[in-house]
C-alpha positions in Angstrom: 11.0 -14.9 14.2 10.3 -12.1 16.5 7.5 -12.6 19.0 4.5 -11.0 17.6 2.6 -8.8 19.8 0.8 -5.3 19.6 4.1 -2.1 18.6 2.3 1.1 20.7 4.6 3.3 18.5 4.6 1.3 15.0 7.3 2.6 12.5 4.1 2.6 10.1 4.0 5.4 7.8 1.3 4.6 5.3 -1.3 1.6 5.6 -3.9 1.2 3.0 -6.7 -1.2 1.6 -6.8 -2.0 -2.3 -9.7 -3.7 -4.5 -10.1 -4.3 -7.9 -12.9 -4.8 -9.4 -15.1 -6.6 -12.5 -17.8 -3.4 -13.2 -20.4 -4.0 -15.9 -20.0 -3.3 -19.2 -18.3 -0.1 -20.6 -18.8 1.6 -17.1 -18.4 5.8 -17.3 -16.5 7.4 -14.5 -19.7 9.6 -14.6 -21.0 6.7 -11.9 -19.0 9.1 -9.0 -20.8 12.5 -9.7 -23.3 12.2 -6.9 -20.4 11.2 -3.8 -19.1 14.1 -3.0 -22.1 15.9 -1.8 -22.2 12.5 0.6 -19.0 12.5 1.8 -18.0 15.9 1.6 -17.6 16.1 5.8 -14.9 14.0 6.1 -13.3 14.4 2.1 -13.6 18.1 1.4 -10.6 17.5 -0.7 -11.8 16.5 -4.3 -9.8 16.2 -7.2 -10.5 14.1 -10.6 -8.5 11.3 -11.5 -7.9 10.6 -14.9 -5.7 8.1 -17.3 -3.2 9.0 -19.6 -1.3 6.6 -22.2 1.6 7.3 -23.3 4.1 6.4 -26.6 6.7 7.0 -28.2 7.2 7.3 -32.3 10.0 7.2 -34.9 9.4 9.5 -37.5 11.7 10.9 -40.1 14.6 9.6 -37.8 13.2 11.9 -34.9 11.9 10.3 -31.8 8.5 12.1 -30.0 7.2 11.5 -26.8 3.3 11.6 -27.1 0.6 11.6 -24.2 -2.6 10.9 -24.7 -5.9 12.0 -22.1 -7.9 8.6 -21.9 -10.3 10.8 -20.2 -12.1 10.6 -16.2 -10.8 7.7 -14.2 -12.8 8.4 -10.9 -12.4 10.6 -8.0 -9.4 11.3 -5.4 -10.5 12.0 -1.8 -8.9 13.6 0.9 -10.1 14.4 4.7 -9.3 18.1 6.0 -6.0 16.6 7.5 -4.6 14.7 4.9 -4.4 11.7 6.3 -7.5 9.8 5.3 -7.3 9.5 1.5 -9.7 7.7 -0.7 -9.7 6.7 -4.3 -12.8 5.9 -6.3 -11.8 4.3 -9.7 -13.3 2.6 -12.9 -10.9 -0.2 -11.8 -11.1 -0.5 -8.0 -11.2 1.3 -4.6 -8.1 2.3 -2.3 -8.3 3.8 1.1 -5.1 4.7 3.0 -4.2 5.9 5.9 -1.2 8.3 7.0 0.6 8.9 9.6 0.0 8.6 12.5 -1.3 5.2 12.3 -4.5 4.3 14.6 -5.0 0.5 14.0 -5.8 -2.4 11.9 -9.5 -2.2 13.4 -9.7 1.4 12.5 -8.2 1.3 8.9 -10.6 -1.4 7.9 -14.5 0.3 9.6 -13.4 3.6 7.1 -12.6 1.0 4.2 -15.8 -0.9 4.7 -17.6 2.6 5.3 -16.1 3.7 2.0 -16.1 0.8 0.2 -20.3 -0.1 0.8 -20.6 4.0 -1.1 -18.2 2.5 -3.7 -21.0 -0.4 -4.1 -23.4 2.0 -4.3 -22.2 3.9 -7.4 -20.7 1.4 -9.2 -22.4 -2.1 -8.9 -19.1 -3.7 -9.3 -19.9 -8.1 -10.4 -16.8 -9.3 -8.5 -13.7 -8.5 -6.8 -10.3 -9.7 -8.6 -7.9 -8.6 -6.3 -7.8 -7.3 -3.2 -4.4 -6.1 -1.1 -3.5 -4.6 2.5 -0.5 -3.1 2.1 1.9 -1.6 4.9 4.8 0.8 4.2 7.1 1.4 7.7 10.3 3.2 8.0 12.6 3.7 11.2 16.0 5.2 11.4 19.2 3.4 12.4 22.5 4.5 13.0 24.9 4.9 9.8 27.3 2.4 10.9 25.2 -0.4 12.2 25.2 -4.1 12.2 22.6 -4.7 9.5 21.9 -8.1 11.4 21.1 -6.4 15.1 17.7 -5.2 12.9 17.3 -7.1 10.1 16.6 -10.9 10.2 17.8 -11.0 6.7 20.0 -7.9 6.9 22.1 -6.8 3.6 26.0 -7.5 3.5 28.2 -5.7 1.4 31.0 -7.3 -0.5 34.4 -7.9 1.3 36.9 -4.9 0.7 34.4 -1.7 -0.8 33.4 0.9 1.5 31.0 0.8 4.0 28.4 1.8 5.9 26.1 1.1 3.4 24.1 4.4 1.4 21.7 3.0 -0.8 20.4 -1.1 -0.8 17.4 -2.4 -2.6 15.7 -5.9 -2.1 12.1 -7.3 -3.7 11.1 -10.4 -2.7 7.7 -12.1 -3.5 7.1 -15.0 -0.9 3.9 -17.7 -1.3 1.4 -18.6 2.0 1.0 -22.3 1.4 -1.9 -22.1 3.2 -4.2 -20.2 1.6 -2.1 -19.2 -1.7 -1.7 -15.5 -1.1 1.3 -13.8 -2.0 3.3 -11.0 -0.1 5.5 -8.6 -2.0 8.8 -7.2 0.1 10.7 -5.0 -0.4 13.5 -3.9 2.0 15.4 -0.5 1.5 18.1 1.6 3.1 18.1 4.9 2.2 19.9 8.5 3.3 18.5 10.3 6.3 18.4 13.8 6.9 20.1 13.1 10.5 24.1 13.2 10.4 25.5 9.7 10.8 21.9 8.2 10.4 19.8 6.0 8.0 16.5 5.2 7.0 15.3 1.3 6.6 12.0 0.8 4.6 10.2 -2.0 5.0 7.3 -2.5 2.6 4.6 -5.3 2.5 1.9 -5.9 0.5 -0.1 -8.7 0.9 -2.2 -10.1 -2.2 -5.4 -12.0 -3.0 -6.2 -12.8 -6.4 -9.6 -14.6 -7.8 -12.9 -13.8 -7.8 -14.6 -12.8 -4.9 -17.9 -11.4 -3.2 -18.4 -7.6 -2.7 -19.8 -8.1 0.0 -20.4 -10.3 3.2 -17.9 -12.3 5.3 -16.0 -13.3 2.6 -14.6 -10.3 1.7 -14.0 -9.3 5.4 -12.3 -13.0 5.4 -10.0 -11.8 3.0 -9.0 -8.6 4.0 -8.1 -10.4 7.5 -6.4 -13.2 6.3 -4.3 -11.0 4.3 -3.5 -8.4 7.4 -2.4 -11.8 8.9 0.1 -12.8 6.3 1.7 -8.8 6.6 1.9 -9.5 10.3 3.7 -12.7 9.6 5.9 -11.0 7.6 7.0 -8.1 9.5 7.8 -9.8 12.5 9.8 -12.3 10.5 11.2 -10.0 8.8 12.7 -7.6 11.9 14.5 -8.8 15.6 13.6 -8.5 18.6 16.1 -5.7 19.4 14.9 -3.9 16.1 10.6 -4.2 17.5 12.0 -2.7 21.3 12.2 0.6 20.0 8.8 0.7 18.5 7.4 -0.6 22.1 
């Protein structure tokens, strides 16, 4: 594994902080009217969220496709620059942050900031899962060894062309420890740039039970989980890969 240590230029694109939630009983998406007026500073951009279901049916021999308006989910949030983003749902609460990255320390004040006015409006009983997920991309050259980046690089088979265009991987790996899970997923994809590709690298880091909505345990939770996508990551790339994020 790649010595762990603090990237000043990150190939982090999107970081974000998910909970779901237990609310009482037949909760109303009406719980959100009165945020906006409180948060309207940093999220001037509102938009409603709502749920659709959708179906298919076989009638007469013809097939329709039918969507159907379950009605107000909650409330999407956006600061002035797009790059805060918050989501207050009858299921749960998601804050992420875009590029440019600040830092883990950062990410989680605006989450707890956010989350304590989710608290407010909803009274949620418990929290039944709860996820920090990172999303990082960095560019390569097309005809690369796989295995000067990758610890677990992709290898095509003997005799078909190469470079390789497209590659997909989804893992989901267990921390003994405490029980967590991370979800990976490891991508190569086109780049704009001649003679150049893009490698995703996608972790999210899961907690499920039932836990507090508040206190240290949550905050234990949320860390112990940014801890497990750390040990992934740098597992997960070289040492020769990390230098050019340094």
């Amino acid at each position: 594994m790649a010595r762990p240590r603090h990237l000043p230029n990150a190939p982090i694109t999107e970081a974000l902080v998910d909970l779901r939630v237990r609310l009482p009983a037949d909760p109303d998406a009406q719980i959100f009217a009165g945020l906006p007026p409180r948060i309207a500073n940093d999220y001037p951009q509102i938009e409603p969220l709502r749920r659709f279901e959708g179906s298919i049916r076989l009638s007469g021999g013809q097939i329709s496709h039918v969507t159907e308006d379950k009605g107000l989910l909650g409330l999407l949030l956006r600061s002035a620059d797009g790059k805060q983003v918050a989501q207050f749902r009858l299921d749960g609460f998601t804050h992420n942050r875009l590029h440019p990255y600040t830092s883990w320390t950062q990410v989680l004040q605006e989450a707890r900031r956010l989350w304590e006015l989710y608290r407010e409006c909803a009274s949620p009983e418990s929290v039944t899962r709860a996820a920090v997920r990172y999303i990082n991309h960095f560019e390569i050259p097309a005809d690369a060894d796989m295995g000067h980046y990758l610890t677990d690089p992709p290898v095509a088979p003997d005799r078909v062309g190469r470079p390789l265009k497209h590659y997909l991987k989804r893992v989901v790996v267990e921390d003994p420890a405490s029980g967590f899970q991370a979800t990976i997923h490891h991508a190569i994809e086109p780049s704009s740039a001649p003679l150049r590709r893009i490698v995703l690298l996608d972790i999210d880091a899961v907690a499920s039970g039932a836990y507090p909505t508040a206190g240290d345990g949550l905050d234990a939770v949320l860390e112990e989980l940014h801890d497990l996508k750390n040990r992934v990551f740098f597992a997960s790339l070289t040492e020769a890969a990390l230098e050019m994020f340094e």
